[in-house]
N, CA and C atoms as a LAMMPS dump frame, in Angstrom:
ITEM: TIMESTEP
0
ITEM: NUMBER OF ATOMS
315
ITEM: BOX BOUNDS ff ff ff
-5.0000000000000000e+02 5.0000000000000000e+02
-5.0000000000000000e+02 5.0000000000000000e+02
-5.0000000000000000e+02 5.0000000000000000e+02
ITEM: ATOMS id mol type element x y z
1 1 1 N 337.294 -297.399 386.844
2 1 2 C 337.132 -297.646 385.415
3 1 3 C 337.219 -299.131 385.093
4 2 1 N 336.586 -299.337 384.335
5 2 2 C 336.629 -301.034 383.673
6 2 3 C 337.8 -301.412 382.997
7 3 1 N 338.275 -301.844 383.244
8 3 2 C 339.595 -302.321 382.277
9 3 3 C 339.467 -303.7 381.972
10 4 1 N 339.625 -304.126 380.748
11 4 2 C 339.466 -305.42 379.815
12 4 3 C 340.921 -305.924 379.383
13 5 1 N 340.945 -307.345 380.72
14 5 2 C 341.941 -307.647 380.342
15 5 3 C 343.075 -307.249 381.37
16 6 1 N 343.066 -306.085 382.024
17 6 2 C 344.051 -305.181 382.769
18 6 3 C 344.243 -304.164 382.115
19 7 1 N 344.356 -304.036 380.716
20 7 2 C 345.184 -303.34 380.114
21 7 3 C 344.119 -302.071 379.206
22 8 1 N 342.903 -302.705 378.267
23 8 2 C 341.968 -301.806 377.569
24 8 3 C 341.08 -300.998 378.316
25 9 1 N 340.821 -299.823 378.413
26 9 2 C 340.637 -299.19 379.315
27 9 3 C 338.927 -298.805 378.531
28 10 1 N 338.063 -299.585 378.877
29 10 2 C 337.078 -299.497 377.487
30 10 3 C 336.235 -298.143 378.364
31 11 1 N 336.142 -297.311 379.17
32 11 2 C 335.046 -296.557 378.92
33 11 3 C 335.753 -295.656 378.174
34 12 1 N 337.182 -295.088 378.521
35 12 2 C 338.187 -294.225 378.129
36 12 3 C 338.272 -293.596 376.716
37 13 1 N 338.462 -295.428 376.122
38 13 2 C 338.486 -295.226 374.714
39 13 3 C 337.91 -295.183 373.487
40 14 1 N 337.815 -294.217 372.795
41 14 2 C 336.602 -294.286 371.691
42 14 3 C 336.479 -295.431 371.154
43 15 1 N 335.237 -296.232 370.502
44 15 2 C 334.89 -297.682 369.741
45 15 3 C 335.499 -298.355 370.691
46 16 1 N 335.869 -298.533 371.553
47 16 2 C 336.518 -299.964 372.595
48 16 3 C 334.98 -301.004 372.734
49 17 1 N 334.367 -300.192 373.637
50 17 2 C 333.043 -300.639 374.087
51 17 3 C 332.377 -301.253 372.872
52 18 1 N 332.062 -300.442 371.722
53 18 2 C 330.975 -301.096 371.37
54 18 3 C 331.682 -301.847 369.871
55 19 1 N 332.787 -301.613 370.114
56 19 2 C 333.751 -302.964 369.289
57 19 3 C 333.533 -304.309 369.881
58 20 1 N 334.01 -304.822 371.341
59 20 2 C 333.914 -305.177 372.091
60 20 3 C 332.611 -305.946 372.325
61 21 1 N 331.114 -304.87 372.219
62 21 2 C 330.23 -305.646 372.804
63 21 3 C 329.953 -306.681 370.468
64 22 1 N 329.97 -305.712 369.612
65 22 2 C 329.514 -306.527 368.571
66 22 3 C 330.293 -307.593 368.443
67 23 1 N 331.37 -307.462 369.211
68 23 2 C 332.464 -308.954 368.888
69 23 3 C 332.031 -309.959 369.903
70 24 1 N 331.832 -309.874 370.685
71 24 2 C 331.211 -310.774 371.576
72 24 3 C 330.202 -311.434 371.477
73 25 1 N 329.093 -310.437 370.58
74 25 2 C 327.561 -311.13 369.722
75 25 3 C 328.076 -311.753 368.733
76 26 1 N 329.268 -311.565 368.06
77 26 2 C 329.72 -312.232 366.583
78 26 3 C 330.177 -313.54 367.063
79 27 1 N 330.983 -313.648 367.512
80 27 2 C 331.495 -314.895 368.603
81 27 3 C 330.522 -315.776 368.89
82 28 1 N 329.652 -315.504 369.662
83 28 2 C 328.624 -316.666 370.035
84 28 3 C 327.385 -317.019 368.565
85 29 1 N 327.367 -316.242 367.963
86 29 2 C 326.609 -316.373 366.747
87 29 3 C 327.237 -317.329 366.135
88 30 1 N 328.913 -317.045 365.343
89 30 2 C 329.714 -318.135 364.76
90 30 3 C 329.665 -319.417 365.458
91 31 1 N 330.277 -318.943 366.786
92 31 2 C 330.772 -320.505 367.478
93 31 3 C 329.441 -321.074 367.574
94 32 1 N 327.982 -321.119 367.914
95 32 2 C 326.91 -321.467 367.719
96 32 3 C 326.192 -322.559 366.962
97 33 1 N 326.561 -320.947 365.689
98 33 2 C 326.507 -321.61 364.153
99 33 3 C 327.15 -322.602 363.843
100 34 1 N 327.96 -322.513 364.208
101 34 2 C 329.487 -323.513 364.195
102 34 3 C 328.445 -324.787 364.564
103 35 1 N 328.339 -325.016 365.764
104 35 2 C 328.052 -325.946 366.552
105 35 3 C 326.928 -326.969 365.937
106 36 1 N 325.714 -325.936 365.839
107 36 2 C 324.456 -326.54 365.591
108 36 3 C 324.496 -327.15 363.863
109 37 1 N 325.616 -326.605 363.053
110 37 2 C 325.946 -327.178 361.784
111 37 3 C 326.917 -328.689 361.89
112 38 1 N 327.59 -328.821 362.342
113 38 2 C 329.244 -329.531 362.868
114 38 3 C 328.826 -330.122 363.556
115 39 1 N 328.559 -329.881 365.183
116 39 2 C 328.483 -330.105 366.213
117 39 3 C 329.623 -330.733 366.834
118 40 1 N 330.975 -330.136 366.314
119 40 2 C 332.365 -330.086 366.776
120 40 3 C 332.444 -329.261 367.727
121 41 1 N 332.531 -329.384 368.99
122 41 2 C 332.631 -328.727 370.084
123 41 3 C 333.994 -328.048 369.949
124 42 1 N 335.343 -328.348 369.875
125 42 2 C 336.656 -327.453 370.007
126 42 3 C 336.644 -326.732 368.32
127 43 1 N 336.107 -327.469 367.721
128 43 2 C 336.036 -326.399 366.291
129 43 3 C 335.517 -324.876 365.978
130 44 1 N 334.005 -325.148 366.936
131 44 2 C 333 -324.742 366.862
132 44 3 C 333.545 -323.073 367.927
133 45 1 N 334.38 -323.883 369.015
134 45 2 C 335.317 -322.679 369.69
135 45 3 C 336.127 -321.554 368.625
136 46 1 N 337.138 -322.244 368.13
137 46 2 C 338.27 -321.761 367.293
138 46 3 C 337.28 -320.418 366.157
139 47 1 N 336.252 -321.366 365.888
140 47 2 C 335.32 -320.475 364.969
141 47 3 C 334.479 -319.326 365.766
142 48 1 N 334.35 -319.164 367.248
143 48 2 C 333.935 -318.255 367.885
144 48 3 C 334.798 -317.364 368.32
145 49 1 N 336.277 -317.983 368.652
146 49 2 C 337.25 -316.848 368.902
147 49 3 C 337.441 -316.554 367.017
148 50 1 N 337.74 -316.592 366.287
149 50 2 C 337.799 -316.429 365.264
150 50 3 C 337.099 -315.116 364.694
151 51 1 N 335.05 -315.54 365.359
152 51 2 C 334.507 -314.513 364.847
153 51 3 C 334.712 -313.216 365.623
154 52 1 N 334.789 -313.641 366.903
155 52 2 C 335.622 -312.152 367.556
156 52 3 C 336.468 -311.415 367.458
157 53 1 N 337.408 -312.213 366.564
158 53 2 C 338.575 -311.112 366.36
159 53 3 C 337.78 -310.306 364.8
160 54 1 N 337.551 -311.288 364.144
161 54 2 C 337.055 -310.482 362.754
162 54 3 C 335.983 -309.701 363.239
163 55 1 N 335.241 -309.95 363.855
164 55 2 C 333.674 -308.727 364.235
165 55 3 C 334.075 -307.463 365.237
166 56 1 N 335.166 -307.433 365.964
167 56 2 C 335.99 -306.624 366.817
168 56 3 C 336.877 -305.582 365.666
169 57 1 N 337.475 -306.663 364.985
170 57 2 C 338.412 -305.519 364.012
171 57 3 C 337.646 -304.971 363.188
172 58 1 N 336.237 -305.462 362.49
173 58 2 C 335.368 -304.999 361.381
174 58 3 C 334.884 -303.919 361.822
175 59 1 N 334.48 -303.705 363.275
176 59 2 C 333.682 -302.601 364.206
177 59 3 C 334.799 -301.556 363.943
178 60 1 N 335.862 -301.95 364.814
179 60 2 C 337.355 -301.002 365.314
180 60 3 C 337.292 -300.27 364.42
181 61 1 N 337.61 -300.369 363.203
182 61 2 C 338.351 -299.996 362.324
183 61 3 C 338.092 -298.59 361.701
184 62 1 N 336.876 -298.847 360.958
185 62 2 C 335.3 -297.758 360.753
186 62 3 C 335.362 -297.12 361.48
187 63 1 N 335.137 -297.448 362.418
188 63 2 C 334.661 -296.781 363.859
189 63 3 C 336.039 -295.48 364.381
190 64 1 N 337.122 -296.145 364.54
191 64 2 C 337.94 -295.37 364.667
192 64 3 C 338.302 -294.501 363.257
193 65 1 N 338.084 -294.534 361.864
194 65 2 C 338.341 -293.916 361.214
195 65 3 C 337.355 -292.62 360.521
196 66 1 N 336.122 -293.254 361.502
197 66 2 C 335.001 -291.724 361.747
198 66 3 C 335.799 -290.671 362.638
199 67 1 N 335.953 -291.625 363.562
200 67 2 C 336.179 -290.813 364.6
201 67 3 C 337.687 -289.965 364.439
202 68 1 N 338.463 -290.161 363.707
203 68 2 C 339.297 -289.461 363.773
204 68 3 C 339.163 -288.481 362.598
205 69 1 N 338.521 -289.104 361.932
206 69 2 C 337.83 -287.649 360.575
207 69 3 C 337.198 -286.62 361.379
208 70 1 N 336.085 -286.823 361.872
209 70 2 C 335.597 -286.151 362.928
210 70 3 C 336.118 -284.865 363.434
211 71 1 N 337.171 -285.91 364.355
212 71 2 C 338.306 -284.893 365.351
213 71 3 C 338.916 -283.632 364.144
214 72 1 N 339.324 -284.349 362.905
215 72 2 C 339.782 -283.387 362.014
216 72 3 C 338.9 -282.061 361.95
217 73 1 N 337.849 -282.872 361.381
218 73 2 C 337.08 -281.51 360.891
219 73 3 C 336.39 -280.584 362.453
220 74 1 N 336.611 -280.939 363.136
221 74 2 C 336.342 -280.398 364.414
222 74 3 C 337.449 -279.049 364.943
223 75 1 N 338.769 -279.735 364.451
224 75 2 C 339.673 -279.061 364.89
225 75 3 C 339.466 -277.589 363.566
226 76 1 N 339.535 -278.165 362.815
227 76 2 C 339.183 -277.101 361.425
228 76 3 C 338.262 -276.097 361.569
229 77 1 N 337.038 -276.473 361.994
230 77 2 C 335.816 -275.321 362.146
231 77 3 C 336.427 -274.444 363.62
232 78 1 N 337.3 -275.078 364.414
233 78 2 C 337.795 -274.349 365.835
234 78 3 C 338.744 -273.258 365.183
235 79 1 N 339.462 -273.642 364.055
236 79 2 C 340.56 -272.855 363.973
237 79 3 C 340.027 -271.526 362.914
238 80 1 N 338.701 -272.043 362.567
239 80 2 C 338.141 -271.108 361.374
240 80 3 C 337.692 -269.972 362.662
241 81 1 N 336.992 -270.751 363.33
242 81 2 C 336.196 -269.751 364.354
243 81 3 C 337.191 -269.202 365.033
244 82 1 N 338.078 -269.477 365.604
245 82 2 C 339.729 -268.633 366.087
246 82 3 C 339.531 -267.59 365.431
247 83 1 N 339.893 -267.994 363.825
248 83 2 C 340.539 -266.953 363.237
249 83 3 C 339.14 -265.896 363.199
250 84 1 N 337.939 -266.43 363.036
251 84 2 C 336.915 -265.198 362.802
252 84 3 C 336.938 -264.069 363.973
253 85 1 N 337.371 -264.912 365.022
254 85 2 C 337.011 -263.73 365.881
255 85 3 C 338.79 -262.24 366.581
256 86 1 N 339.459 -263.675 365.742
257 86 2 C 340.751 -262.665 365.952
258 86 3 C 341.058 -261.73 365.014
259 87 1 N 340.274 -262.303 363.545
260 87 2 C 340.354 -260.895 362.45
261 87 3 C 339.148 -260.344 362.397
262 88 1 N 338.392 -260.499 362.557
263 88 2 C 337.113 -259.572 362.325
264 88 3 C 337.66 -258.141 363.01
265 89 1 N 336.804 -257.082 362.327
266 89 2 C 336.926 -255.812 361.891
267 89 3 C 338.429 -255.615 361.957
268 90 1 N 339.221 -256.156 361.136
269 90 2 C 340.7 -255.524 360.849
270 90 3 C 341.204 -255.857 359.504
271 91 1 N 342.575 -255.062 359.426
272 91 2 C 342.397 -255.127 357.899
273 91 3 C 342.751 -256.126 357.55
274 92 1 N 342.604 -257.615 358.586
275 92 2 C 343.014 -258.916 358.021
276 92 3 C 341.92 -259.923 357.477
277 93 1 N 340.461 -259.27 358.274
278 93 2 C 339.646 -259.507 357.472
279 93 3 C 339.05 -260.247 356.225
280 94 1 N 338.961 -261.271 355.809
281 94 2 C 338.806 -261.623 354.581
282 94 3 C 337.692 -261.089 354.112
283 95 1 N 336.861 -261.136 354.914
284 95 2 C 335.331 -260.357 354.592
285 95 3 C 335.234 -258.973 354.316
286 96 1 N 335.87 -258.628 355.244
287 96 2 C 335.897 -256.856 354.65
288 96 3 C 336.609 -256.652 353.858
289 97 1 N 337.728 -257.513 353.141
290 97 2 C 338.675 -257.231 351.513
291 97 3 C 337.479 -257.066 350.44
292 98 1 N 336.265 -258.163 350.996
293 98 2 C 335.627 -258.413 349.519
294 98 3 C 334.361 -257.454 349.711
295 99 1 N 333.987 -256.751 350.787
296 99 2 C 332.994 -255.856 350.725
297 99 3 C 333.726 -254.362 350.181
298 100 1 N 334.792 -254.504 350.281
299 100 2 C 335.87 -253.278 350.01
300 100 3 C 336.405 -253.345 348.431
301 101 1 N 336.707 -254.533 347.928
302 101 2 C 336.512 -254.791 346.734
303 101 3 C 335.126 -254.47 345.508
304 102 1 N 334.327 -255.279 346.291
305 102 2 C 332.897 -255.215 345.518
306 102 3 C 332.428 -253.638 345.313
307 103 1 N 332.35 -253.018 346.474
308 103 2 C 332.235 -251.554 346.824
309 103 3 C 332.578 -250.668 345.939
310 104 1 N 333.978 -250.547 345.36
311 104 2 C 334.83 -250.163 344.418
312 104 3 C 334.864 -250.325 343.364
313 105 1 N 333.836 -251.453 342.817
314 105 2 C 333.47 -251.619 341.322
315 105 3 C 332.272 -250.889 340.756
């Protein structure tokens, strides 16, 4: 596995990778930009690590907060489908209360 750093384990982890790769395009874009405006060489740095952390956290963030909505509603439709197949035809049924209801009117 790739590990970034020693420690980020980027295939592993959801948004690592492609946090990672837009921060790295943000970085050389700024520090660049930086450059060809300025043409302060250690400035022009500070402003490329700079844009990496902001284009890394701007990605991360979103990214991980799909993804854990996601997982939610994932877990939700699992537990709906659980339950469909552990109550169906019994009298726990929600479906057969209301065909048993309706029926009766």
């Amino acid at each position: 596995p790739f590990k970034l750093l020693g420690i980020l384990d980027v295939e592993n982890i959801p948004c690592a990778r492609d946090s990672i790769l837009y921060g790295s395009l943000g970085s050389v874009v700024a520090g660049l930009g930086h450059f060809l405006l300025t043409s302060r060489i250690r400035r022009s740095c500070d402003v490329g690590v700079g844009g990496f952390i902001l284009v890394t956290l701007g990605c991360w963030f979103p990214c991980r907060y799909n993804h854990a909505k996601q997982r939610i509603q994932e877990r939700i439709a699992r537990e709906g489908i659980k339950n469909q197949i552990l109550y169906e035809s019994t009298h726990l049924d929600p479906q057969r209360k209301q065909i048993s209801s309706s029926s009766s009117n």
